[in-house]
C-alpha positions in Angstrom: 116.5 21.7 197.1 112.9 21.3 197.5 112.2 24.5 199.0 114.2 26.1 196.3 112.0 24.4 193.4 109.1 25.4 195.5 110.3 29.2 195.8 111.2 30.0 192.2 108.0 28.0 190.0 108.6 27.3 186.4 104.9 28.8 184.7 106.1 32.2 184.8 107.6 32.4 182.1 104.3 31.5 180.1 102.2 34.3 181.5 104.7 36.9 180.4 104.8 35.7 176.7 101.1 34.9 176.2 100.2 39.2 175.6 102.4 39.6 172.8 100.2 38.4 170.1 97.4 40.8 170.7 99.5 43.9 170.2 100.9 42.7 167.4 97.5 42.0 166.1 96.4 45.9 166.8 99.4 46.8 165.1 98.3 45.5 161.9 94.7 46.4 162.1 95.8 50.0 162.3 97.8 50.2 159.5 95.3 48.6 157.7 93.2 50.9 159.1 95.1 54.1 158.3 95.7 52.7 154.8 92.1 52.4 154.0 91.5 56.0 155.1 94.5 57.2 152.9 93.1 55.5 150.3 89.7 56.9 150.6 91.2 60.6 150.8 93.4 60.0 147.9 90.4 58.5 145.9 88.3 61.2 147.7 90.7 63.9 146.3 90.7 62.2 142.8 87.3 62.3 142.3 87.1 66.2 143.6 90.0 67.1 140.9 87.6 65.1 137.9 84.4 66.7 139.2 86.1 70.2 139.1 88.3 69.4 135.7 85.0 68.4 134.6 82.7 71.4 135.3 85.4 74.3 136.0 89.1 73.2 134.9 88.5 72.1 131.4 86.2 75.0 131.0 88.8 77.5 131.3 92.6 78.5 130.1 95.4 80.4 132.1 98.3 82.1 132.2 100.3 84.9 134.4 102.2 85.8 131.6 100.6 88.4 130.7 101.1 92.6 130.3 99.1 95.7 130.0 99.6 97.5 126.8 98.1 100.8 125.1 98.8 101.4 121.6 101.0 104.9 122.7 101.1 108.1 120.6 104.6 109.2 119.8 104.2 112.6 119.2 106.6 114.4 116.8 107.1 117.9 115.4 106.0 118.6 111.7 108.0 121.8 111.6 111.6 122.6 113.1 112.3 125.5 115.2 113.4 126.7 118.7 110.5 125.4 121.7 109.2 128.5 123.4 106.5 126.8 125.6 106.1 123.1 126.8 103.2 123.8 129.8 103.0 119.6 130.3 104.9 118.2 132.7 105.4 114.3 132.8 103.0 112.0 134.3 100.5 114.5 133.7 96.9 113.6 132.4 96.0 115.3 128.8 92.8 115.9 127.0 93.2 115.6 123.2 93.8 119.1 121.4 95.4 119.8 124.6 98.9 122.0 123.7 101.8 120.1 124.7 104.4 122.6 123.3 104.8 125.7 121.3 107.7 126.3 118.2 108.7 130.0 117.6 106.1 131.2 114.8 107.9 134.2 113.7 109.1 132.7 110.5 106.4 130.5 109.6 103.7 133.9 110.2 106.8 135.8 107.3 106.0 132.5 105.4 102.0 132.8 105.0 102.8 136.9 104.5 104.7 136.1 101.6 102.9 133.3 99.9 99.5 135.5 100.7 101.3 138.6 98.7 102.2 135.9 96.0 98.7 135.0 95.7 97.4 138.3 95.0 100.3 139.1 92.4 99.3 135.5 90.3 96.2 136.9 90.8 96.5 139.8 89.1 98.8 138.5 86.6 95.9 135.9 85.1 93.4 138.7 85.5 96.2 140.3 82.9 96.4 137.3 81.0 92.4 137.2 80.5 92.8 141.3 79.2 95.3 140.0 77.0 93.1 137.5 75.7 90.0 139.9 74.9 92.0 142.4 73.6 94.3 140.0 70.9 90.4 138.7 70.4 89.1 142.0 69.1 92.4 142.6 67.6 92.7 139.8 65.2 89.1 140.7 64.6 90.6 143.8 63.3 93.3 142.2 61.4 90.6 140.1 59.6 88.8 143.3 58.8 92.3 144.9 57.3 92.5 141.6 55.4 88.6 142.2 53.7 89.7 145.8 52.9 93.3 145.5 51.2 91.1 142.6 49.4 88.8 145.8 48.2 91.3 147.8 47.3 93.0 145.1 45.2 90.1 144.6 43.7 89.7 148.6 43.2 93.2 148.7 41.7 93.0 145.7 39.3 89.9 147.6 37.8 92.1 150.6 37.2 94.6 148.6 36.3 92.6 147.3 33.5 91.1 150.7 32.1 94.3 151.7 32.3 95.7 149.2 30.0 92.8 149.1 27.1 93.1 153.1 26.5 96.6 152.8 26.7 96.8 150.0 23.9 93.9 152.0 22.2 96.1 155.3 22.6 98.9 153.5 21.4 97.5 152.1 18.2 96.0 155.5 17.2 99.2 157.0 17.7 100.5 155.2 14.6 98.2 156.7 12.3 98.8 160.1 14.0 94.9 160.5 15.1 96.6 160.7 19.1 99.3 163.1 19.6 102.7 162.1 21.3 101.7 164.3 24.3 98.2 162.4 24.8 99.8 159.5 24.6 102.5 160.2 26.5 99.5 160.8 29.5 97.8 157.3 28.7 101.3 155.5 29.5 101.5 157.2 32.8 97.9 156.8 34.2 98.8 153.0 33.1 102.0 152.6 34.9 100.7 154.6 38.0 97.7 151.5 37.8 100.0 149.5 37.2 101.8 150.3 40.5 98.7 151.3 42.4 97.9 147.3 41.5 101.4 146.4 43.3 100.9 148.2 46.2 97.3 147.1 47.0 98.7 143.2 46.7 101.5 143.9 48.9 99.0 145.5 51.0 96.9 142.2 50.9 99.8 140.8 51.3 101.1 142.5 55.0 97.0 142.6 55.9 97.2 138.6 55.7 100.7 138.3 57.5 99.4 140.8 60.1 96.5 139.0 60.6 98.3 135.6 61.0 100.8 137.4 63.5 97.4 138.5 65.9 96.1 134.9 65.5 99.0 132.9 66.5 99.9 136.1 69.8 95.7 135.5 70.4 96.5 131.6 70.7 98.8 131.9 72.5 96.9 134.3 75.3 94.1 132.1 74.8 96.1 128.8 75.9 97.1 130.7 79.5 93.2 131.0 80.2 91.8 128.1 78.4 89.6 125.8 80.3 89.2 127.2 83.3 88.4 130.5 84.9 90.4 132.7 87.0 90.1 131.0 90.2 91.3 127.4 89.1 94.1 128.7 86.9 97.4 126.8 87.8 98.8 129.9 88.6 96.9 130.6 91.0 96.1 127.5 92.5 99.9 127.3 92.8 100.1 130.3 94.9 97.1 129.2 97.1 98.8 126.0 97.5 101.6 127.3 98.8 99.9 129.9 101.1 97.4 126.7 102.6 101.1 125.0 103.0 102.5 127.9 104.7 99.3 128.6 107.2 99.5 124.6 107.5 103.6 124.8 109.0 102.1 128.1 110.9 99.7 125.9 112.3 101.9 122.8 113.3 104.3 125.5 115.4 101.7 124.8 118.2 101.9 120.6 118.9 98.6 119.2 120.5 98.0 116.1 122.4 96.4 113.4 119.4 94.8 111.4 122.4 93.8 111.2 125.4 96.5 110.3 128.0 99.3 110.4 129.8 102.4 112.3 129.3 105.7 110.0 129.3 109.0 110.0 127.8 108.9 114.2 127.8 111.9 115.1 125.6 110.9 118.9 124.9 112.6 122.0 127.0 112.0 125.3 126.3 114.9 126.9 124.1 115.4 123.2 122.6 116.0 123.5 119.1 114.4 120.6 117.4 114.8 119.5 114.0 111.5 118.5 111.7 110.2 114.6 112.5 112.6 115.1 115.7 110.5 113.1 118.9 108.7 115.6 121.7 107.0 113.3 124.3 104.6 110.0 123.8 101.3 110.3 125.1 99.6 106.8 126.5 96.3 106.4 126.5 95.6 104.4 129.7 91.9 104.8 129.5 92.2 102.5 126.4 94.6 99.5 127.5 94.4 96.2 126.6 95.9 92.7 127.7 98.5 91.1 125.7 98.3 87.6 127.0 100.9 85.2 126.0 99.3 81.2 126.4 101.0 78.6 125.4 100.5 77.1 122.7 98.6 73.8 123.6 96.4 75.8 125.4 94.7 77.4 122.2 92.8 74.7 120.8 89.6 76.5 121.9 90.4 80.2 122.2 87.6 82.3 120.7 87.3 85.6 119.4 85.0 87.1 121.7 85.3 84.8 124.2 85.0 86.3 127.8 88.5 86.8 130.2 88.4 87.1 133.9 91.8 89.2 135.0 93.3 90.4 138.0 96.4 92.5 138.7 98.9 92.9 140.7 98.6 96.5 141.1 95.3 95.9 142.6 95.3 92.1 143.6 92.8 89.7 143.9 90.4 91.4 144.8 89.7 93.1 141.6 88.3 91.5 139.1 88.8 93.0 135.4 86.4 91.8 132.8 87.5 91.8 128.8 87.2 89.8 125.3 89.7 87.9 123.5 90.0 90.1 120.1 92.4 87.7 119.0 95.5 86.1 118.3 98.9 87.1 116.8 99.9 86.3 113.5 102.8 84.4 115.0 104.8 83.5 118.6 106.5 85.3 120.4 109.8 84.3 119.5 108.7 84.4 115.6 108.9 88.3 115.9 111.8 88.5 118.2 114.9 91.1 117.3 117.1 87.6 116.6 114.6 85.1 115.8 115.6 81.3 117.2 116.4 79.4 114.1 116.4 75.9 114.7 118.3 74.5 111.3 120.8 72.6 113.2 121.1 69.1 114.7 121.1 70.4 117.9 117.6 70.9 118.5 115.3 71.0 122.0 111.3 71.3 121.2 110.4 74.0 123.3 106.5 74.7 124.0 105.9 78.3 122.0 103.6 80.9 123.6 101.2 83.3 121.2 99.8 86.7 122.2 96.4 86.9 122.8 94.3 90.3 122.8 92.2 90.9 125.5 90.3 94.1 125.1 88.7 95.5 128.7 85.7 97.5 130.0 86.6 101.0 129.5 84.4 101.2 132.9 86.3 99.2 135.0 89.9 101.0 133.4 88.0 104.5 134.5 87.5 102.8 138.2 90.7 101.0 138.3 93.2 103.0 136.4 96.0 100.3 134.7 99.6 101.7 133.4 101.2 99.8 130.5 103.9 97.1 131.2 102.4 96.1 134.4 101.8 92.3 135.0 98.3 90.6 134.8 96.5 87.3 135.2 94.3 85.9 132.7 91.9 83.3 133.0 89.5 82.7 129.2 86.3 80.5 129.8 87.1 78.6 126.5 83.5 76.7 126.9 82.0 79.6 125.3 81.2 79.3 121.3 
């Protein structure tokens, strides 16, 4: 028994137990340790996101909803008729005046024939009108001199009216006491009646002088109210016919369609032999080199949006590593959904707040569209510095 207590010595089982304190120990000074560090980095990473909101974030507004837009010229035909040319081709680039298609002219060039032999027939018919006038002029010029004539001759046949009458009373009271014969009498009585209806006449004559006279005045009023006031030139008659030969020569001229901008062709709906009707759609023409940015921010993110303000863009056509440079122009007059087809209408009870978006211009440098060519609809980034007054 002795040499077994001495073989197997009871103070081992100390010296195995005494190390575990000391790794327990470094246990918790690491994680200590490792907590202070991931506390610094947290703080660290704290204090970078208030330095940058403070100089950069706060300074500026973003969004990625936002689209290239143009304001795109429909182009419509002012005149119907059959297409015989349309030379563009969609996709293709346009200068403005450029012809985009040509309507059959044939009836439109009968149109301006006719209204320009219309307009030399009004023509002459006021240069009529005006002979008319000067001749019912001198006429009732004549009529009044008629009237100052019959007036002599009245005059003329009242004095013989009057001789007559004293030698015929004279005659007539002699021939009682037989100093005139029957016979001599007889010739006094008819030199008075003859005066007597030589006095008649000459006041009907007045009479139909005065009437004629009237007749020439009212036929030389009424020539004179076709050329009163203006000449020959600005008559209504004529400016009616000129009128319609500048509208005829104005359809002639819309038979040949031009481009109204600068641009792209798109939407190309005219084929030669097409008949189209008048206001009927041909093609749209976009004019790429003067897009702009619609930019829809929310609506908490306006509070400091700018007119004028500068805007830092990129696109996804191009990426990141073009940079497009613009100004806010402005804002809508409304949200988005304020101008939809079917507006939300939140009457009811049932009712989630949702956060509204508003359309933002952005206008661009035309320099940077000539270098990096956008197309409308395509997607954008926009970033505003809103720091700037």
């Amino acid at each position: 028994m002795p040499d077994d207590i001495g073989s197997h010595p009871q103070p081992a089982k100390p010296a195995t137990a005494a190390p575990a304190a000391p790794a327990v120990s470094n246990n918790g000074a690491r994680r200590k340790r490792m907590l202070k560090i991931l506390a610094a980095v947290v703080v660290g990473v704290a204090l970078l996101w208030g330095v940058y909101w403070l100089l950069i974030g706060s300074r500026h507004v973003s969004t990625d909803n936002a689209y290239v837009n143009a304001d795109t010229a429909q182009v419509t035909a002012l005149v119907a008729g059959q297409i015989v040319e349309a030379p563009v081709s969609e996709t293709q680039m346009v200068k403005k005046g450029q012809v985009l298609a040509v309507i059959d002219p044939a009836d439109y060039r009968l149109a301006v024939d006719t209204a320009r032999a219309q307009l030399g027939q009004a023509e002459r018919r006021v240069g009529q009108y005006y002979a008319n006038d000067e001749a019912l002029t001198a006429q009732t010029a004549a009529r009044k001199a008629d009237i100052a004539r019959a007036e002599a001759q009245l005059a003329s046949a009242q004095s013989d009216y009057s001789r007559a009458q004293v030698e015929y009373g004279r005659r007539r009271n002699l021939s009682e006491s037989g100093a005139v014969s029957g016979d001599e009498l007889t010739q006094a009585e008819n030199r008075f009646q003859a005066a007597k209806a030589a006095l008649a006449a000459a006041q009907a004559g007045l009479a139909q002088a005065r009437a004629t006279a009237a007749q020439s005045a009212g036929q030389q009023k009424a020539a004179n109210a076709l050329v009163a006031g203006v000449d020959a030139n600005a008559n209504p008659e004529v400016a009616a016919a000129r009128a319609r030969l500048a509208q005829a020569e104005l359809d002639l001229s819309r038979t040949t369609i031009r481009s109204p901008v600068d641009g792209v062709v798109a939407r190309k709906q005219a084929v030669v032999g097409q008949k189209i009707a008048n206001g009927a759609p041909v093609m749209s023409v976009v004019p790429i080199q003067a897009a702009y940015v619609d930019a829809n921010f929310k609506e908490v993110q306006l509070r400091k949006v700018r007119a004028g303000q500068s805007v830092e863009l990129t696109s996804d056509l191009y990426g990141k590593g073009v940079k497009f440079h613009g100004k806010v122009a402005g804002m809508a007059g409304g949200t988005g959904s304020a101008f939809a087809l079917i507006p939300a209408q939140n009457a009811t009870g049932n009712w989630i707040k949702v956060v509204q978006r508003v359309p933002v211009r952005i206008i661009l440098d035309p320099r940077e569209l000539a270098e990096h060519p956008l197309r409308v609809g395509l997607s954008m980034d926009a970033v505003i510095d809103v720091a700037e007054r």
